[in-house]
N, C-alpha and C positions, 0 to 999 in steps of 0.2 A: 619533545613531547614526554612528559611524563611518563613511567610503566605502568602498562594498563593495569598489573598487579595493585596497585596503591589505590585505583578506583573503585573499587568494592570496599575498604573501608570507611569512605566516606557513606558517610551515613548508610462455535456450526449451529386436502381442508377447505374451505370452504369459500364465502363471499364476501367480496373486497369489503373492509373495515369503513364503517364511519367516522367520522374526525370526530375524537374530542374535545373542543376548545381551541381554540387560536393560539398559534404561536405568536415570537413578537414582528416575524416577518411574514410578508403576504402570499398568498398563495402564487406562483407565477402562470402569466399568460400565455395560450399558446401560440402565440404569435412570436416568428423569430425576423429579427434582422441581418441582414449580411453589417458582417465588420469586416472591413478590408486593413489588413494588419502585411506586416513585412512577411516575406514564407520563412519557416524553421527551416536549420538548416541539416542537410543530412552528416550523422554522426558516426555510423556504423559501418559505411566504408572502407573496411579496412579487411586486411589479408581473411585474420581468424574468424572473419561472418564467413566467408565465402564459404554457401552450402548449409548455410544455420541460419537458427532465426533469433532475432530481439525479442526480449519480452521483461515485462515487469521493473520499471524504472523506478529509482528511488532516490529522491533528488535529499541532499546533505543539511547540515543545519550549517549559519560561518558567513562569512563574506562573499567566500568565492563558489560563483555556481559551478556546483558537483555532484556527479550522479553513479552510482553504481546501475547495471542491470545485466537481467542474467542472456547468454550464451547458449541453447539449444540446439540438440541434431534431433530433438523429438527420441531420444533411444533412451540409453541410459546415461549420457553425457551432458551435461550442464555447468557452466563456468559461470564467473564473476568478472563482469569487468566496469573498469572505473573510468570515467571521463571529467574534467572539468576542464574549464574554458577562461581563458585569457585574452583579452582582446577578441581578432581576429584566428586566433591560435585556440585551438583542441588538442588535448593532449590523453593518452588514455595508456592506462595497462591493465593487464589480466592477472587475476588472482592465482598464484600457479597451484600446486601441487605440495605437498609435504615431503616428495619423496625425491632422494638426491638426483636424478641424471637430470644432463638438460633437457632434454624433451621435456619433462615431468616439469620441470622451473618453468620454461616457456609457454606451460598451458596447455601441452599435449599427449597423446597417449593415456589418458589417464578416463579411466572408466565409474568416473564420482560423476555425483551431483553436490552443485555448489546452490544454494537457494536460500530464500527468506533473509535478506539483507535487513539489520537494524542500525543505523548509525547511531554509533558513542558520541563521537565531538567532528567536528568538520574534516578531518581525516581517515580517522578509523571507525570500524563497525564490528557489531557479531554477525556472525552466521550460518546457517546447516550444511555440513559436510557430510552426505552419505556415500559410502564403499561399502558394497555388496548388501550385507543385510545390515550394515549399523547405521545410525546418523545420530553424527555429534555435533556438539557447541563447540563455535571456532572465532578467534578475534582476528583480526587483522586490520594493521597499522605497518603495513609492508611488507610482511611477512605472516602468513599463518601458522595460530597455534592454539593447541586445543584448551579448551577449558577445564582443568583438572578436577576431578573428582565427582564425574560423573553419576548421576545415581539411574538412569533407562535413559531410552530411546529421544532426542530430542526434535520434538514436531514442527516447533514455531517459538519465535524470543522476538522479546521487546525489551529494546534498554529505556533506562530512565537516566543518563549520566548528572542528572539536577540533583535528584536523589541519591548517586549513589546504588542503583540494584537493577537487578534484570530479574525480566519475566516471564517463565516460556512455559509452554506446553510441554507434558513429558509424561511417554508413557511407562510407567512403573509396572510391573504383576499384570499386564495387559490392560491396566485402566490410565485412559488418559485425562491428565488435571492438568492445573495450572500451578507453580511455584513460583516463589518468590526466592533471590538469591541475593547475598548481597556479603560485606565481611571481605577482608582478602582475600583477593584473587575467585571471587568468589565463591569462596569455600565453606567460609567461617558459618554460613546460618543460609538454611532450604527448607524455608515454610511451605507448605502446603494448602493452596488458598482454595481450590475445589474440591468437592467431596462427591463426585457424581458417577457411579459405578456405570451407568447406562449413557453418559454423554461423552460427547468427544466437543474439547474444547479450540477452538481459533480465533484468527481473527481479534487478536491481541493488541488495544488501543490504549493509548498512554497520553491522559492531561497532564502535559509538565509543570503546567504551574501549580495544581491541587494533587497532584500524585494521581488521583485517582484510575483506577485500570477497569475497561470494558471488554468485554469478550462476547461471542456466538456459542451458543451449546449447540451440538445436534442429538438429541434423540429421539425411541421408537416414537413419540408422542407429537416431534416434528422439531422447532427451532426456536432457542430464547433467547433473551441477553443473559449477561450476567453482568457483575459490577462489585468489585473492591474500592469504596470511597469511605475513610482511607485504606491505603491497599495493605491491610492488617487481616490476618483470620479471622477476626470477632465481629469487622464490619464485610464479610463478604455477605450477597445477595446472588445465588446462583439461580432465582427467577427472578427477573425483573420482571413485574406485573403490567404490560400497559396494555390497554384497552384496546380491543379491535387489532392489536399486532398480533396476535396466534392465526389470524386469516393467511399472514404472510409467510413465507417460506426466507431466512435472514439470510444473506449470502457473502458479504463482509463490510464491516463499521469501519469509521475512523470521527476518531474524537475532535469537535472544534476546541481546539485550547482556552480556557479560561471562561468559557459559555456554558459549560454544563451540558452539551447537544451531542450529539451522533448523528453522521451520516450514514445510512444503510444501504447498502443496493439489497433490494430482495424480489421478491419473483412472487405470481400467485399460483400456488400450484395448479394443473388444470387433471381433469379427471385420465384413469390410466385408460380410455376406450379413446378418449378423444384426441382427433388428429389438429386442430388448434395449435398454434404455436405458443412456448410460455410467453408472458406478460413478465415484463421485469420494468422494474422501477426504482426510484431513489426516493427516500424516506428522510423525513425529519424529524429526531427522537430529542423532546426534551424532558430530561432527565433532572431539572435543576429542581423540581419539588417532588423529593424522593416517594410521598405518599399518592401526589397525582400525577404520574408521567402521562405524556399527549405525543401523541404523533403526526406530522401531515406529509401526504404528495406532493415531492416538487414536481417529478417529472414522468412523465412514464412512459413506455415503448421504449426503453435505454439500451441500448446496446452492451451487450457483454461480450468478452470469447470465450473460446470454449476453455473447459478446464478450471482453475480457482479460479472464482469474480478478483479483480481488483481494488483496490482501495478508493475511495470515493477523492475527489480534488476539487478544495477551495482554497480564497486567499481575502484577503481583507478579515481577518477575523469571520469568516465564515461571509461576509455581505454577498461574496459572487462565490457560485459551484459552478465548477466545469464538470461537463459530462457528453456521452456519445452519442447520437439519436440512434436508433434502429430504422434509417434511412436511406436502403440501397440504393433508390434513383438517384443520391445527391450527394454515394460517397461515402455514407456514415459520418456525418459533419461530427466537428467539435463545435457544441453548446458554451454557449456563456448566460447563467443567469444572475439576475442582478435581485437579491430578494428582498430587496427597499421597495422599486417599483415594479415588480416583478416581469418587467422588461429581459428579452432573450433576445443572443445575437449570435447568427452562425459566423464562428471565425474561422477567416479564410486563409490558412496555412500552408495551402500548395502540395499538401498530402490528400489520399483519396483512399478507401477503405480500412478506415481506422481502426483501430482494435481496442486501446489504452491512453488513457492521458492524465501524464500528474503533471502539477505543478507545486511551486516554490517562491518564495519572496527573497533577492537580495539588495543590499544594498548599492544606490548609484549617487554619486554626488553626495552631498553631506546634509543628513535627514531624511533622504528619498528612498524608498523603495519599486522595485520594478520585478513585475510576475514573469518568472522565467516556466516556460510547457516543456514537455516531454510528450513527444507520440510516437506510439509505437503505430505502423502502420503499411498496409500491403505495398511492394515497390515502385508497380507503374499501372498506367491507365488502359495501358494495352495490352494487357493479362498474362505477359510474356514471362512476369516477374512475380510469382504469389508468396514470395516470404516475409518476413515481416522484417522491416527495416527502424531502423532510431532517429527519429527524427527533433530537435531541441533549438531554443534560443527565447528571448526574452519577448512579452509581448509588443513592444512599443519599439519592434528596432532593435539589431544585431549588434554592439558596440564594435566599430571597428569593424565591422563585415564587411562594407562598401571596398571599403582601401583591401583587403582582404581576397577578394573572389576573382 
């Protein structure tokens, strides 16, 4: 693998909204089918859960499916650990520590938070390391190492390795914006793409094939987008205008590649007297005619957990979202919608109180691809076990599982 050094040269109210305008996909039904699919298998199994919980998976870009996800005691302790899969065979290590003893190599004793995983190239990633009151940008490709020449506190990064640059949230003089970095090592050049003294920016989404960068504001006034297309100072937009979305409360995007869209999970506020539970929901932001952007509901009652929303998951170019129901009698299923016919199918994965689900596309055979899931989700049906476990493998069948188990 090349040093990651030489890669930077190259180049966060009121009533539900009415829709305006159609997108090019249909609204879907609420009608769900069972899909009986092979069970995920469980990933997390091992020494260093025991007593902790999975959370937040982030499936790799490459061939071979691979996922980073973080490591919780719920305190101040949070690690990184890596998995990818072969055959029948899982293989996984933990992102250690910076500092020489073993314990500290082996992923223990160490009083950080390891969070916000962005993959560079099917190997390696950035990601935020905080000790005590700092948190910095960190790469790792087997080894962690900080990113030199820090200028404040780093919140959140999104690499773009097609381009060449990473893009993170960073709080400077107490305001946090978004920058752009890029040059070696990334050093050479730290633009300054938000300008918003009163917002705090996340939720950081990357079209690789347009560059283009979306993000969440939050401020007094409530939740916006914003949008660097292209991701220059002179085209940023830190409101994106769209109609009937200020009803919403944003809670985090991720960008369809090469569509021009956003997926949103967002929430409707509800009043502070009222005992009501929130309404959250997932959202479709097209963004592809920058003077009229439109939005619709795919799905609503969505389950989230507690703490950041997760990222939204689709695969076919956006034709199918996965997503959670807010469905305690049946488990909190994992959704599949198909927004052609706006046809839903509860898939049946052998997990039961779900929390989180991504997914990924790798390749099988020569020209196929096949959707590999990620859930994270409670241990067992008999409540004996409330942590959240990692559960993962492909939709169509576990290659090599059979001979395997």
């Amino acid at each position: 693998m090349a040093n990651w050094l030489e890669f930077g040269a190259v180049g966060r109210c009121g009533l539900v909204a009415v829709v305006l305008g159609a997108l090019c996909w249909p609204l879907a039904s609420s009608h769900a089918e069972d899909s009986a699919l092979s069970p995920l298998r469980l990933v997390s199994d091992v020494a260093v859960m025991e007593g902790r919980q999975a959370q937040r998976p982030v499936w790799a870009p490459g061939e071979v499916p691979r996922l980073v996800h973080e490591i919780t005691d719920r305190d101040r302790k949070t690690w990184l650990r890596q998995i990818w899969i072969e055959g029948a065979s899982t293989y996984d290590a933990l992102v250690p520590g910076s500092r020489s003893s073993r314990v500290e190599a082996l992923g223990g004793a160490a009083d950080r938070a390891d969070t916000g995983a962005s993959w560079w190239d099917a190997e390696s990633f950035f990601f935020i390391r905080a000790v005590g009151g700092s948190s910095r940008l960190f790469y790792f490709d087997g080894s962690p190492r900080e990113v030199p020449g820090q200028i404040g506190r780093v919140d959140e990064v999104a690499a773009d390795s097609k381009a060449g640059k990473l893009f993170a949230a960073v709080e400077v003089k107490g305001e946090l914006d978004v920058y752009r970095m890029s040059g070696a090592g990334f050093t050479a050049e730290r633009a300054r793409l938000s300008h918003s003294p009163s917002g705090v920016e996340y939720s950081l989404s990357i079209d690789s094939q347009s560059g283009a960068l979306n993000w969440i504001a939050a401020t007094h006034a409530g939740t916006r987008l914003g949008i660097a297309d292209p991701p220059e100072p002179g085209a940023v937009r830190e409101r994106l205008r769209v109609p009937g979305l200020d009803a919403y409360e944003l809670l985090a995007l991720r960008v369809i590649e090469g569509r021009r869209e956003l997926l949103v999970y967002a929430r409707v506020p509800r009043p502070e007297a009222s005992t009501e539970p929130d309404q959250r929901m997932l959202l479709a932001v097209d963004v592809s005619n920058a003077t009229k952007p439109r939005f619709e509901v795919l799905a609503e009652d969505i389950y989230l957990p507690p703490g950041i929303a997760p990222r939204p998951a689709y695969s076919h170019d956006g034709r199918y979202v996965y997503f959670i129901a807010a469905d305690t009698t049946t488990g909190n299923p994992v959704l599949r919608l198909d927004r052609t016919t706006g046809k839903r199918q509860r898939l049946k994965l052998g997990t039961m109180g779900n929390q989180e689900v991504a997914v990924a596309e790798y390749p099988v055979g020569e020209g196929s691809k096949v959707v590999w899931m990620a859930v994270v989700a409670v241990g067992d049906d008999k409540g004996r076990d409330v942590r959240n476990h990692l559960y993962a493998g492909p939709l169509s069948g576990w290659p090599g599982w059979q001979q395997g188990r």
